[in-house]
N, C-alpha and C positions, 0 to 999 in steps of 0.2 A: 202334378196334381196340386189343387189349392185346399187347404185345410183347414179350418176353423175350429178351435179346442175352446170347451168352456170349462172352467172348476168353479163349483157353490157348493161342495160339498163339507167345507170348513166352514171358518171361521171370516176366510180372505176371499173376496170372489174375484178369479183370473181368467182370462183371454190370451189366448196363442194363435199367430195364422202363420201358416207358409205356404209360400208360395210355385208357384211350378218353375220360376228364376232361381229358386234358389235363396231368397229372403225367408228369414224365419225372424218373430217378433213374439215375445212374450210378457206379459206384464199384470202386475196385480192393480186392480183398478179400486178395489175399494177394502178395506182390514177391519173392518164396524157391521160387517154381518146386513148392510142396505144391500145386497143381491138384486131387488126387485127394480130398486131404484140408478144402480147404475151399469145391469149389465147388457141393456141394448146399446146405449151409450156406450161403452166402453167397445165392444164390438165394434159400434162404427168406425171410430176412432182410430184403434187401430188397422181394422182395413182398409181405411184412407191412407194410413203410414205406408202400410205397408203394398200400396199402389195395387188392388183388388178389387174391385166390386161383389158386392152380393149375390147375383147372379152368376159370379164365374168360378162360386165357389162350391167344390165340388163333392165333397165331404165334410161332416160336424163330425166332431167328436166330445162328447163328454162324460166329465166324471159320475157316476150313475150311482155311489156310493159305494161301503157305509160312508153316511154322515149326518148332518144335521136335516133335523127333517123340513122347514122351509126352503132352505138354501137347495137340496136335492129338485125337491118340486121346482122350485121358479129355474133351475139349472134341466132340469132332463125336458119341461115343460118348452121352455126358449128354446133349446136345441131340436125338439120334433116339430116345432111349428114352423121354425126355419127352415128344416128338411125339407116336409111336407110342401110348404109355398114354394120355395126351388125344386122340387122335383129332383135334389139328390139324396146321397146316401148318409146316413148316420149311425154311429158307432159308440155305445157306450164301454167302458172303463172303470174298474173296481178304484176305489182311491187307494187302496190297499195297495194294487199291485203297481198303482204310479208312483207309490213312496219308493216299494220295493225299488224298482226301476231307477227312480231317482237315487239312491245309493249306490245303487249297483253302477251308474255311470260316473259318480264319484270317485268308484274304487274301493267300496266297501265290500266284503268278502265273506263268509262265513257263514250264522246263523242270524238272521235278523228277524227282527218282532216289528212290522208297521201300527203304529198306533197312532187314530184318530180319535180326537176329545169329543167324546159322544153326550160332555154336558150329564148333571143328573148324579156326577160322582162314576159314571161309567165311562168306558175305553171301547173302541169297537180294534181288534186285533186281528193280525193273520200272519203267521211265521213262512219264512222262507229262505230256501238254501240259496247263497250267492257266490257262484264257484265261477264254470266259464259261463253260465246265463242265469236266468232267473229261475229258480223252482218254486213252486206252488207245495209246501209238507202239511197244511190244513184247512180247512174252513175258515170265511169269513167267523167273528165269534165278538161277543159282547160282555164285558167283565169289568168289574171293578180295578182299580188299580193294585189294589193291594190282593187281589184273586192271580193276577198276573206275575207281579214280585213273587208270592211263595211258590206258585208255579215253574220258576224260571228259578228262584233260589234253590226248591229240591232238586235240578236237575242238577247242577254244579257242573253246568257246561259254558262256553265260553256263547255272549249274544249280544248282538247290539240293537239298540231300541231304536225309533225313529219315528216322525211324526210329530205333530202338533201334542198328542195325546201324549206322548213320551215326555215333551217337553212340560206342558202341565201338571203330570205329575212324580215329576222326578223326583222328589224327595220319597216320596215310596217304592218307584222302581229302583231307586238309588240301597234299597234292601239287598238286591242280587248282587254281590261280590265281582261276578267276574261278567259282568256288563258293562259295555262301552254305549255310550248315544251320540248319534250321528244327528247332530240338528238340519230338521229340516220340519218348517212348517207347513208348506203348502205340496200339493201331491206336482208335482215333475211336470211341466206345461211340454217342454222338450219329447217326455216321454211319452205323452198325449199325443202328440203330432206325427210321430215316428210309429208309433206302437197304431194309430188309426188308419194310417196308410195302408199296414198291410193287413190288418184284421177283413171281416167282410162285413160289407155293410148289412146294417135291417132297414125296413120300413118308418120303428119308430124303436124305441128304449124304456124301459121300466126302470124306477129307481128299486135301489136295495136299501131297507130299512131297517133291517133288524129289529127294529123295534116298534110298537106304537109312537103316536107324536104325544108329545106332551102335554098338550091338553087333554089329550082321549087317558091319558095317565092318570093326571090331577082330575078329573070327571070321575074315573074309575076308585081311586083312594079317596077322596071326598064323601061317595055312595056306602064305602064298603061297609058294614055290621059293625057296632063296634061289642 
């Protein structure tokens, strides 16, 4: 099967393809948050590397969120129009659980907290047990950093952070004593490819927002009574 992985749901926007040979290629095309501007391109690109054509490829996969709410749009929007014009299947992906995943192929073990920087001062979070596979222990969830730290400090259990959101603001996760952080910024492209294979495909994908977009924010605080 040929696969095509998008991630916009950061900060970095990434492209993954494999191949039914056996080539797998992944790469981050742009770190500046231009999604709009370089992820058809980047797409191409490497489907030329990676000796595919558009037409022969037979599944998208993309990150569907939480994350940033343009980066989601121009990423789940690119990935159903692609579907839809090829007449294959597409498969969206929490970035939560690409982090998870992506640790977990590290070798990371234990209780892990994926954190994506949701911007705004907030974290978008989802914990999960890493034993012989991946466990899902709760909801998608959106928090400040420091809502997180005391969270993680009352429990006085052992957790490792991860994510872009972890890395940003580690000086307040760096509160919880018996926390380790596994740097990883962007959600697992590998894990994207492998993880879409076997899921089943839909028609098309929704992003996951958790939250309003930030304009509909600053509109809303702008109006409010004072």
């Amino acid at each position: 099967m040929n696969l095509l992985a998008i991630e916009t749901a950061t900060q970095a926007c990434c492209v993954g393809v494999r191949t039914s040979r056996g080539v797998e290629i992944a790469r981050v095309v742009d770190e500046n948050r231009q999604h709009t501007e370089t992820l058809t391109l980047g797409m191409s690109a490497l489907m030329r590397e990676a000796g595919v054509r558009a037409r022969e490829i037979d599944r998208v996969v993309v990150d569907s969120g939480p994350g940033l709410f343009t980066g989601l749009r121009v990423g789940v929007a690119t990935a159903n129009a692609f579907a839809q014009g090829l007449g294959c299947g597409v498969v969206g992906l929490s970035s939560l659980e690409l982090l998870a995943h992506g640790a977990f192929e590290a070798g990371v073990r234990g209780t892990l907290v994926a954190a994506v920087d949701g911007r705004r001062g907030d974290v978008f979070v989802q914990t999960f047990d890493l034993d012989d596979t991946v466990r899902v222990l709760d909801e998608p969830d959106v928090a400040t950093p420091r809502e997180v730290a005391r969270r993680w400090a009352s429990r006085n259990v052992d957790v490792t952070f991860t994510g872009d959101g972890a890395a940003h603001y580690g000086t307040d996760l760096g509160h919880v004593t018996r926390a380790l952080h596994y740097v990883q910024m962007v959600p697992s492209m590998h894990a994207a490819l492998w993880l879409g294979e076997a899921a089943a495909p839909a028609l098309s994908v929704s992003p996951l927002y958790l939250r309003e977009a930030d304009a509909v924010a600053n509109f809303a605080t702008r109006d409010r009574p004072l």
